[in-house]
C-alpha positions as CSV (number, residue, x, y, z in Angstrom):
1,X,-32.9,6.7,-11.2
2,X,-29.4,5.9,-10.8
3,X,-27.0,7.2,-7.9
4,X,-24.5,9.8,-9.2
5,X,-21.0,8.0,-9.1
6,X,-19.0,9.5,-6.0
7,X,-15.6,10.7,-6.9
8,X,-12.1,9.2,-5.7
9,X,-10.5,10.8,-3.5
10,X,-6.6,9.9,-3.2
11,X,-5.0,9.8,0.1
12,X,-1.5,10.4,-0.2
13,X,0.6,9.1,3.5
14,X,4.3,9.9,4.0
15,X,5.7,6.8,6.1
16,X,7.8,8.7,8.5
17,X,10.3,5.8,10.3
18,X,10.0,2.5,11.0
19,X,6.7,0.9,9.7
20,X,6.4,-1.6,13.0
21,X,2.5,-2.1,13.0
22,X,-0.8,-1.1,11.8
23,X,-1.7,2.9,11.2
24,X,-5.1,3.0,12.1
25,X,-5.8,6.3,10.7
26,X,-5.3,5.0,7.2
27,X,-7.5,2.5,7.8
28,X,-10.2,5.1,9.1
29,X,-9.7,6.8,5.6
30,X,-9.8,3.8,3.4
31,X,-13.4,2.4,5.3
32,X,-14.9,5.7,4.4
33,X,-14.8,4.6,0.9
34,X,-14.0,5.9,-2.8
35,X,-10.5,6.1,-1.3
36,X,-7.2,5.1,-3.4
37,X,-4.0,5.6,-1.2
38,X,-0.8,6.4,-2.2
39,X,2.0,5.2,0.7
40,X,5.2,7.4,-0.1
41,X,8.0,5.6,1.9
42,X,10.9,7.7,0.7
43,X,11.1,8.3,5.6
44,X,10.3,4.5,5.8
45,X,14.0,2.7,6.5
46,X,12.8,-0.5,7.9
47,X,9.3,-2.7,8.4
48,X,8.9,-5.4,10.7
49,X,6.8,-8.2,10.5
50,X,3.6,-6.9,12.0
51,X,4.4,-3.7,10.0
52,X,4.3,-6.5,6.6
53,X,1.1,-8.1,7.9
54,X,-0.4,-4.8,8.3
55,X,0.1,-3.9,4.9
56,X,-1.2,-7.4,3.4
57,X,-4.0,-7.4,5.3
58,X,-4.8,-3.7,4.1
59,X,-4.2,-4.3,0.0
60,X,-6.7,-7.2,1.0
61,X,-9.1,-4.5,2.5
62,X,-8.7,-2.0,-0.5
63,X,-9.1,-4.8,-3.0
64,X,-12.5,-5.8,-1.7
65,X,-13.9,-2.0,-1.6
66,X,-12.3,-1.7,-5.2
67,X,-9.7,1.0,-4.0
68,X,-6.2,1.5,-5.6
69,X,-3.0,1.5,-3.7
70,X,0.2,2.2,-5.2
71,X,3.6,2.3,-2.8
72,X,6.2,4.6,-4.6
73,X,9.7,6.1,-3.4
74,X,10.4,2.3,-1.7
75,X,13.7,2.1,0.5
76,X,15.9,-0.9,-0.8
77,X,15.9,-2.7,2.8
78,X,12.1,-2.6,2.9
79,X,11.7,-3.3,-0.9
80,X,14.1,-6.9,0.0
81,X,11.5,-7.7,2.8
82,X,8.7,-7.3,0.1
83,X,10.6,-9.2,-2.3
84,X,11.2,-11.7,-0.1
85,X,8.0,-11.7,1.4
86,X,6.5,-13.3,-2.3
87,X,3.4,-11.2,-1.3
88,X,2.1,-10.6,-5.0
89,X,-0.2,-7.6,-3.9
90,X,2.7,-5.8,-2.7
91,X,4.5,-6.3,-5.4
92,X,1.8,-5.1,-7.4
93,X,1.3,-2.3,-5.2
94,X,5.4,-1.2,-6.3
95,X,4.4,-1.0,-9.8
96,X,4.4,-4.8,-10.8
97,X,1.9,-7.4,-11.9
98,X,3.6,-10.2,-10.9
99,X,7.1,-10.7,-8.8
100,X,9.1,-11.5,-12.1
101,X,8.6,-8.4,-13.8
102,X,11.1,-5.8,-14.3
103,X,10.9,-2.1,-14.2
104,X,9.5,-1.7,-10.7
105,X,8.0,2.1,-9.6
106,X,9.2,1.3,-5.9
């Protein structure tokens, strides 16, 4: 007999400041499993590198366990770092499938 199908649960985080490294809270919630996360960074006005690496390294994480995370409310500084950044999953994270597209969420 088959395993009933757990449901998704969706995280939403508020980024409140500077997004300079790694939360590992969120990274406690997305492990559990059957976890999208929403990042709202409408309190977010700047990321630094490690902040950027954090955030790759975690779409990589949620793309492996099959978890969806969407970024919505992006600043424009920290939507130029992405952009610049030619990181396509956090692009696609904003709303895009690829870096050329128009009509962005973030």
């Amino acid at each position: 007999m088959a395993e009933p199908l757990k449901e998704r649960k969706l995280e939403k985080i508020r980024i409140l400041g500077d997004l300079e490294r790694g939360m590992d809270e969120v990274d406690k919630k997305l492990a559990r499993g059957n976890t999208d996360i929403e990042f709202d960074f409408s309190g977010c006005p700047f990321i630094s590198v490690d902040g950027l690496e954090w955030l790759e390294e975690f779409l990589l994480r949620a793309d492996s366990l099959k978890s969806t995370v969407t970024f919505v409310n992006v600043q424009n500084p920290v939507y130029k770092v992405f952009k610049v950044a030619h990181i396509d999953s956090l692009m696609k994270a904003c709303g895009s499938p690829n870096q050329e597209s128009q009509g962005l969420s973030c």
